[in-house]
C-alpha positions as CSV (number, residue, x, y, z in Angstrom):
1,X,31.3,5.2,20.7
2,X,28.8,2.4,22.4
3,X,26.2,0.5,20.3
4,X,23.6,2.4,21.5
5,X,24.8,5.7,20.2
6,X,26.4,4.4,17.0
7,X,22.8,2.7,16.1
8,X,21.0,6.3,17.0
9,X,23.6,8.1,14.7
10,X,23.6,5.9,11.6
11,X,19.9,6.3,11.0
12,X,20.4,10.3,12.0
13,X,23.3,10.7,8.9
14,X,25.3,11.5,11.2
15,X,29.2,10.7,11.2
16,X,30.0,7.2,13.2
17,X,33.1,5.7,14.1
18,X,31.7,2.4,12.2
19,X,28.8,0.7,10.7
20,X,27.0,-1.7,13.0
21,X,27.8,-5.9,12.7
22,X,24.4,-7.0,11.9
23,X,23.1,-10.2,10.0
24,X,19.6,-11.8,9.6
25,X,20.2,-15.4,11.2
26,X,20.3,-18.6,9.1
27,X,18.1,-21.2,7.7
28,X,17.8,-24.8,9.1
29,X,19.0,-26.6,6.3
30,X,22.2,-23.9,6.7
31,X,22.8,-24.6,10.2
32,X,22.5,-28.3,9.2
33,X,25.0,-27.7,6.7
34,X,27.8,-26.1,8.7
35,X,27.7,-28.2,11.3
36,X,29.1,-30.6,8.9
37,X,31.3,-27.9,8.4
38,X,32.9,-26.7,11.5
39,X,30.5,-24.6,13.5
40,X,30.3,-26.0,17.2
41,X,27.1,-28.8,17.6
42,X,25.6,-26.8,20.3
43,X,25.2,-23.3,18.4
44,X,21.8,-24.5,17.0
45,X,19.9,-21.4,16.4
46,X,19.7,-17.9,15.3
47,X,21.1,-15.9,18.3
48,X,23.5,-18.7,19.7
49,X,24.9,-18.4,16.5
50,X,25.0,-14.8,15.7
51,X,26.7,-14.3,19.1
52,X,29.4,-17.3,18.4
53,X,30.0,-15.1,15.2
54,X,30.7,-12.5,17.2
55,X,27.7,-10.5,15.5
56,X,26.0,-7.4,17.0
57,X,22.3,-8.7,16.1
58,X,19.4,-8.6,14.3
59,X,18.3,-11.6,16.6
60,X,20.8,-11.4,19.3
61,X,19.3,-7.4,19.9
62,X,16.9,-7.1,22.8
63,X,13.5,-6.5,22.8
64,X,11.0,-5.9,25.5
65,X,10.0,-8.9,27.2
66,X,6.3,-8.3,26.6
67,X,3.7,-10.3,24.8
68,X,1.9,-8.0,21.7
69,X,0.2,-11.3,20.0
70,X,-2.4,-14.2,21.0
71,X,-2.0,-14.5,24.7
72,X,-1.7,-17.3,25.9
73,X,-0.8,-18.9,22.7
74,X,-2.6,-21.6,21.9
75,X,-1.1,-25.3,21.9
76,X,-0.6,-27.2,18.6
77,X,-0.8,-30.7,18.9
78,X,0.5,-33.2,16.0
79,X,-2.3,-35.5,14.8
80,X,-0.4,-37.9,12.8
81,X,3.1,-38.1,11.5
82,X,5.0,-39.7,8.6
83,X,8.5,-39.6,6.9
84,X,9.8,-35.9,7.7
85,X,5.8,-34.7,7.2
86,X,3.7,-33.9,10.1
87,X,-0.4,-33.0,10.1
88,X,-0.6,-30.5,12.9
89,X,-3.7,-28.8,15.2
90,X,-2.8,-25.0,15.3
91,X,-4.8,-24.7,18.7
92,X,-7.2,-22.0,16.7
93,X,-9.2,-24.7,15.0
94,X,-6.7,-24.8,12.2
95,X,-5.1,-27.6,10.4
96,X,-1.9,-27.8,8.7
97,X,0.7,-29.6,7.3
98,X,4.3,-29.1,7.4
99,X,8.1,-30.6,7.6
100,X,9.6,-31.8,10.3
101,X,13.0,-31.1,10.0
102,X,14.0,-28.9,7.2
103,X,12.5,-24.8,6.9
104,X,9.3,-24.2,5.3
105,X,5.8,-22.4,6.0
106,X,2.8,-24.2,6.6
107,X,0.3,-25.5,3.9
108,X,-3.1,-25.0,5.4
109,X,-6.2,-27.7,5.2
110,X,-8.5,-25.3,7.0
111,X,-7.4,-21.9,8.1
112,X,-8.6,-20.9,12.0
113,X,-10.5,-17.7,11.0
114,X,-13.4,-18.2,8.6
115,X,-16.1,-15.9,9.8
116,X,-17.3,-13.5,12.5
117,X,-17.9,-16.3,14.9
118,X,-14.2,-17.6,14.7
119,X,-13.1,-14.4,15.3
120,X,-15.2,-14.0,18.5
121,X,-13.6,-17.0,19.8
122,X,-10.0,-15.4,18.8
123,X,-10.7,-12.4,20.1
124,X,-10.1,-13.1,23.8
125,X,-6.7,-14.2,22.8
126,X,-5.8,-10.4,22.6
127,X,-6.8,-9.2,25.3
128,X,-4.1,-6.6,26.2
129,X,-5.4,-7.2,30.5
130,X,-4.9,-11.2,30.7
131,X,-2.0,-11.9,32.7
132,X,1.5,-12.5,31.2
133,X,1.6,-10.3,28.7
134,X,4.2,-7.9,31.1
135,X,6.7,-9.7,33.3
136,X,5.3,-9.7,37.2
137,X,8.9,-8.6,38.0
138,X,8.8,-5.6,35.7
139,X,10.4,-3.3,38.0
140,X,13.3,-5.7,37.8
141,X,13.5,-6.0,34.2
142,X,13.0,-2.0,33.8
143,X,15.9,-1.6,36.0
144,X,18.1,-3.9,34.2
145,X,17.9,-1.6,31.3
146,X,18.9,1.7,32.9
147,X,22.1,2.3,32.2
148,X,22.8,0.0,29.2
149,X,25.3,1.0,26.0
150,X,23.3,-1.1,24.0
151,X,19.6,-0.7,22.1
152,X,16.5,-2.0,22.9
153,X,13.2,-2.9,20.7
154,X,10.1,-3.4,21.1
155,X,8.3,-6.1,18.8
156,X,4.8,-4.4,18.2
157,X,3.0,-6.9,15.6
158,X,1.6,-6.8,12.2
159,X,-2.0,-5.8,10.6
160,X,-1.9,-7.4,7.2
161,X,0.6,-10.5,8.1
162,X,-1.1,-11.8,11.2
163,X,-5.2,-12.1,9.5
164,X,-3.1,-13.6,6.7
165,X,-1.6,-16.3,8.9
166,X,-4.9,-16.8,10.0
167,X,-7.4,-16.6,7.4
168,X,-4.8,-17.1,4.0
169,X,-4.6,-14.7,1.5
170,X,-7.8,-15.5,-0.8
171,X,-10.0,-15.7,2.9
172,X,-8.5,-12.2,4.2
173,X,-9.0,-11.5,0.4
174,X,-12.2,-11.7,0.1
175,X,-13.0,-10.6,3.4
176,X,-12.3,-7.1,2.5
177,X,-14.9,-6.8,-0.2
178,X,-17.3,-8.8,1.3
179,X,-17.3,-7.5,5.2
180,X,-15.1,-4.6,5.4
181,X,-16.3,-3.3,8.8
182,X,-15.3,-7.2,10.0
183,X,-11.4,-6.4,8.8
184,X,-11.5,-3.3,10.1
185,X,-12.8,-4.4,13.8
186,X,-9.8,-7.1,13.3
187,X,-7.8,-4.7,12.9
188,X,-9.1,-1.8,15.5
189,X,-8.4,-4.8,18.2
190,X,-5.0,-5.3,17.3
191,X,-4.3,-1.3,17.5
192,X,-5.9,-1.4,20.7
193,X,-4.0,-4.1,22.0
194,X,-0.8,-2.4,21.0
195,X,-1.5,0.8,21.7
196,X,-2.6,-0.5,25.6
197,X,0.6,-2.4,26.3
198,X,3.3,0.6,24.8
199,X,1.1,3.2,27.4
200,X,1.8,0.2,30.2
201,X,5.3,-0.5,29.4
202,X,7.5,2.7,27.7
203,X,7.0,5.3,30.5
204,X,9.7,3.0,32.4
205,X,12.1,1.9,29.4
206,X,13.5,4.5,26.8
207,X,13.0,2.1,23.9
208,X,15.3,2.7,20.5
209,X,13.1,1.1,18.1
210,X,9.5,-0.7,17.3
211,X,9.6,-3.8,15.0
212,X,6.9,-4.5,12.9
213,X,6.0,-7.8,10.5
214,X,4.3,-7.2,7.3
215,X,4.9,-10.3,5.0
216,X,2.7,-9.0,2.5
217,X,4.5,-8.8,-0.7
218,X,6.1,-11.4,-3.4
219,X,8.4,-10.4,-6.1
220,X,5.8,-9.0,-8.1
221,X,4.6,-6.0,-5.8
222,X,1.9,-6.3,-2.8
223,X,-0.5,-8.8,-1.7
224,X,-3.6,-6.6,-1.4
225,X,-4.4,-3.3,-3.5
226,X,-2.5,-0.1,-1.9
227,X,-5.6,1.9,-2.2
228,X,-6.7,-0.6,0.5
229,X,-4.0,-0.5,2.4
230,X,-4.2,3.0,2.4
231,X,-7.6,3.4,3.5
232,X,-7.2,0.2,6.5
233,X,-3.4,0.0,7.4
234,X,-2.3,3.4,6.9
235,X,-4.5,5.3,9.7
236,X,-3.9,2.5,12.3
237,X,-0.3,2.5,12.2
238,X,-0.3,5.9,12.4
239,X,-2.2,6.0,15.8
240,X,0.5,3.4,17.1
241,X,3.5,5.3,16.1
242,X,1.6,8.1,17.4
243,X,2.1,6.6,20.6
244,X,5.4,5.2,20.4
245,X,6.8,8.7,19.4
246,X,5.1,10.0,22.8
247,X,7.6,8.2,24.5
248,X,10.7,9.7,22.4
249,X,10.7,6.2,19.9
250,X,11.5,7.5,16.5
251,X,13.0,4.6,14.7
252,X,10.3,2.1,13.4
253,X,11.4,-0.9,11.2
254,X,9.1,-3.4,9.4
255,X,10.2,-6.7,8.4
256,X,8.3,-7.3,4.8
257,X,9.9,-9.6,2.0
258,X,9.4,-8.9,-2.3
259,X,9.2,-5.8,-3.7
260,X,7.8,-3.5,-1.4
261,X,8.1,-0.5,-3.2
262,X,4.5,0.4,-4.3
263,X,3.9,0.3,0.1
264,X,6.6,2.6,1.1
265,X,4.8,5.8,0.3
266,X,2.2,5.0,3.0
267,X,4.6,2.8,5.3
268,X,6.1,6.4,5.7
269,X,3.3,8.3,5.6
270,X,1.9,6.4,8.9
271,X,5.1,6.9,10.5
272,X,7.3,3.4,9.8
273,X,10.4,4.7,8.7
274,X,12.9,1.8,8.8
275,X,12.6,-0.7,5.1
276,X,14.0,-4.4,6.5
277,X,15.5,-6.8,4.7
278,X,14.9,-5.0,1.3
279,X,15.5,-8.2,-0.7
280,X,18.1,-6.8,-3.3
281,X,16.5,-8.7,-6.2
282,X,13.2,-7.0,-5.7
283,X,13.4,-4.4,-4.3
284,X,16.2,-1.2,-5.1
285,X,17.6,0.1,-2.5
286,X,19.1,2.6,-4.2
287,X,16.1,3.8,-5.9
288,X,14.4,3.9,-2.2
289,X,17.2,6.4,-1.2
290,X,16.4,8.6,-4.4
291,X,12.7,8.4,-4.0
292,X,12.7,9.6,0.2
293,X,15.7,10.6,1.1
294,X,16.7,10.7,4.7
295,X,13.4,10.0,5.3
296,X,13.9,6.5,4.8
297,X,16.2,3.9,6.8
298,X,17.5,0.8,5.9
299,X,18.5,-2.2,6.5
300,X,19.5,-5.6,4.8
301,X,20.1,-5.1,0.9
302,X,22.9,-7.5,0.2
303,X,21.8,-9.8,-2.2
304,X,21.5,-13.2,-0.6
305,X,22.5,-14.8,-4.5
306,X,26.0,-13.0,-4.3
307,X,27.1,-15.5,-1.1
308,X,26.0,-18.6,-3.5
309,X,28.0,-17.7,-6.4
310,X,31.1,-17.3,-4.0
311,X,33.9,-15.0,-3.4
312,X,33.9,-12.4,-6.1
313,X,30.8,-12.0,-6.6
314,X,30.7,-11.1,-2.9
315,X,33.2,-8.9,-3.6
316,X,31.5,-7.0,-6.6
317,X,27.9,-6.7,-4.0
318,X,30.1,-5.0,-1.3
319,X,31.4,-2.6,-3.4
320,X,27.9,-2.2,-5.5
321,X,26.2,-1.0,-1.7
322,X,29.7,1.3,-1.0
323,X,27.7,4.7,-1.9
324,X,24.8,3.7,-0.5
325,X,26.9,2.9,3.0
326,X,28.7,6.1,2.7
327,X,25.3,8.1,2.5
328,X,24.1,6.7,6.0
329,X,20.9,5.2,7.3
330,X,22.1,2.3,6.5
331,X,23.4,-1.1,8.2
332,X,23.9,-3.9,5.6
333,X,23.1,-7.3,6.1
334,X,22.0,-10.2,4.0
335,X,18.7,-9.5,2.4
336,X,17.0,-13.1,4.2
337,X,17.7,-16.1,6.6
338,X,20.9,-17.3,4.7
339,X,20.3,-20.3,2.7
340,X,21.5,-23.6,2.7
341,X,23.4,-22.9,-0.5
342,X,26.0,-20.7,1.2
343,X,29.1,-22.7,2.7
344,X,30.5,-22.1,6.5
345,X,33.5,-20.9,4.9
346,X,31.9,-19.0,2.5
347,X,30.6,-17.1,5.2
348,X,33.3,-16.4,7.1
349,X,34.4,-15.1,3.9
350,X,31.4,-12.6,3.4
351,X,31.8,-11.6,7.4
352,X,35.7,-10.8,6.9
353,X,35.3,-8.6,4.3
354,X,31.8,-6.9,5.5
355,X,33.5,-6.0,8.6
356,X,36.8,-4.2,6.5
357,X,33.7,-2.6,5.0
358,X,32.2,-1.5,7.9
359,X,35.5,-0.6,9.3
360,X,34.9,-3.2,12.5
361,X,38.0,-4.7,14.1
362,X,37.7,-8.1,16.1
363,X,39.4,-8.7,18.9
C-alpha cells in the first residue's frame, strides 16, 4: 500500500496496512536545543528535519505551488534593532515588534488594517489575476504529479485568522458590530480569490486534501461568538468546499489551536471535515469522535506535555489514544510545534515507540 492510498483509507475507516508517520515540525528554541544534542547543523528547519527523521510529513507533504494570500507579499523592513528585539515595517503600514532569534508572534504598535480606506489599499494584494500566483510552467508542474504514490494539498487560507493578523482581535472585534457589511466584503474577496484560483488550477491536478488556518481559539473556547461565525464564516466556506468537492477533493483539514470544540458543529456543517492539531489539553478528542462520528477526521492529539515529563508518561499517552487509533480517521502526531522542553533523545524515544504503534518498520 503507497502513501497515497493508505492516507485516502485511514480517513475512509477503512482497514490499512499501517497508520501514517506524521509530526507537526519543531520550535526554534527545540532545534536550537538538539543541535547541541546530536541532530546534524545543517537540518535547520521544519521539513529538512522531518525528512532527516525519516518522517512522512505534516511539512514535508506537498502542496500546490500556488499563491492563495497577499500577492506579491509585501516587504518588511527592520527599523531599528537591539539586543535579540527588532521594531519591524510589515509592508501594510503596520508596525511591530518581535525576537530575533528565539519563536514568538508579533506584538503589534499599529495594526495595517484600521478602516475601509486601508482595506482599499489591501485589496489589490488579492487579486486572484496578478501574475505569480500560478507557476508560468504549470503544465510542467501538473505533469510532475501524474502518476505519484504520494498525496497532495492544496493550502486554501483562512477567513477569521488572516483579518486577525491584520486588524488584532479587539479591531476585527469591533469591526463586526460596528460595520458588518465591511467584514463581510473582507471576507466575500477572500472566497473569491479562492474560489478563482481552485477553478484555474484542480481541473489539471487530482488534489487529496485543502488546508485551511483558523487560529481563532485559546484554551477557553473561540475568539469571536459562534452565532457570528455562523452567520459570516459558515456560508463562505461552504461555497469553497463547494468547489473543491467539484473536483473529487473531499478531505478538508483546518489548522486551529485551543479548544475548538464549540466551532466544530459549523466547521462540519460548511464542509471542513478534518480537526488539526486538536491540542489534547483543550480540546477531547475522544469526545469529538463521540459527538460526529465518522464524520469527523483527525489529526494531532498527543499531548505535547507527555514528551516533557519523559518516557512513561509517553508511554501512558500512546496507550491512552490506542482506541481512538484503532477506530480510524485518525493519524497521531504531537498536538503543536514541539517545544524546547523536549530533549533530542527524548524524541527519538517518542518516534520509536509511535511507530511500534503505528505498526511502521524503518529500514
Amino acid at each position: 500500500m503507497n502513501h497515497r492510498e493508505r492516507f485516502h483509507r485511514i480517513f475512509q475507516f477503512k482497514d490499512v496496512d499501517r497508520v501514517c508517520d506524521y509530526e507537526f515540525g519543531f520550535w526554534t528554541e527545540t532545534i536550537d536545543r538538539w543541535h547541541r544534542e546530536g541532530l546534524p547543523l545543517e537540518k535547520r528547519d521544519n521539513r529538512g528535519i522531518e525528512l532527516y527523521l525519516g518522517l512522512e510529513g505534516w511539512d514535508c507533504l506537498e502542496f500546490l505551488p500556488v499563491k492563495t494570500g497577499l500577492w506579491p507579499v509585501p516587504p518588511t523592513s527592520i527599523i531599528e534593532e537591539w539586543e535579540g528585539r527588532a521594531r519591524m515595517n510589515d509592508g501594510m503600514g503596520g508596525i511591530y515588534l518581535c525576537t530575533t532569534d528565539t519563536s514568538s508572534p508579533p506584538h503589534y504598535e499599529r495594526y495595517p488594517l484600521k478602516n475601509r480606506e486601508d482595506w482599499e489599499k489591501i485589496r489589490p494584494f488579492l487579486d486572484p489575476d496578478t501574475p505569480g500566483r500560478i507557476p508560468l510552467n504549470w503544465s510542467e508542474v501538473t505533469e510532475r504529479y501524474r502518476d505519484r504514490d504520494y498525496p497532495v494539498g492544496i493550502n486554501v487560507g483562512s477567513l477569521y485568522g488572516w483579518l486577525r493578523d491584520w486588524m488584532g482581535v479587539k479591531g476585527l472585534t469591533i469591526a463586526f458590530y460596528r460595520d458588518p457589511d465591511w467584514v463581510g466584503d473582507m471576507m466575500d474577496t477572500l472566497m473569491e480569490l479562492w474560489i478563482s484560483i481552485i477553478r484555474r488550477v484542480l481541473p489539471y491536478v487530482d488534489v487529496d486534501f485543502s488546508s485551511w488556518w483558523e487560529d481563532m481559539c485559546y484554551n477557553r473556547g473561540p475568539l469571536l461568538g459562534v452565532r457570528h461565525f455562523e452567520e459570516f464564516m459558515v456560508p463562505r466556506y461552504r461555497k469553497v468546499v463547494n468547489v473543491l468537492e467539484e473536483y473529487g477533493v473531499k478531505i478538508h483539514f483546518l489548522d486551529c489551536d485551543g479548544d475548538i470544540s464549540a466551532l466544530v458543529p459549523g466547521w462540519i456543517k460548511a464542509g471542513i471535515n478534518g480537526m488539526f492539531p486538536n491540542e489534547a489539553r483543550f480540546t477531547d478528542s475522544y469526545e469529538l469522535r463521540e459527538n460526529y462520528g465518522q464524520k469527523v477526521l483527525l489529526m494531532g492529539s498527543v499531548n505535547k506535555m507527555a514528551l516533557i515529563q519523559g518516557e512513561k508518561a509517553i508511554d501512558r499517552e500512546i496507550e491512552r489514544l490506542t482506541p481512538l487509533i484503532e477506530g480510524g480517521g485518525f493519524i497521531p502526531m504531537v498536538d503543536h510545534r514541539c517545544p524546547p522542553e523536549v530533549s533530542y533523545s527524548i524524541y527519538q524515544y517518542y518516534l520509536r515507540n509511535k511507530r511500534t504503534w503505528i505498526s511502521r518498520t524503518m529500514p
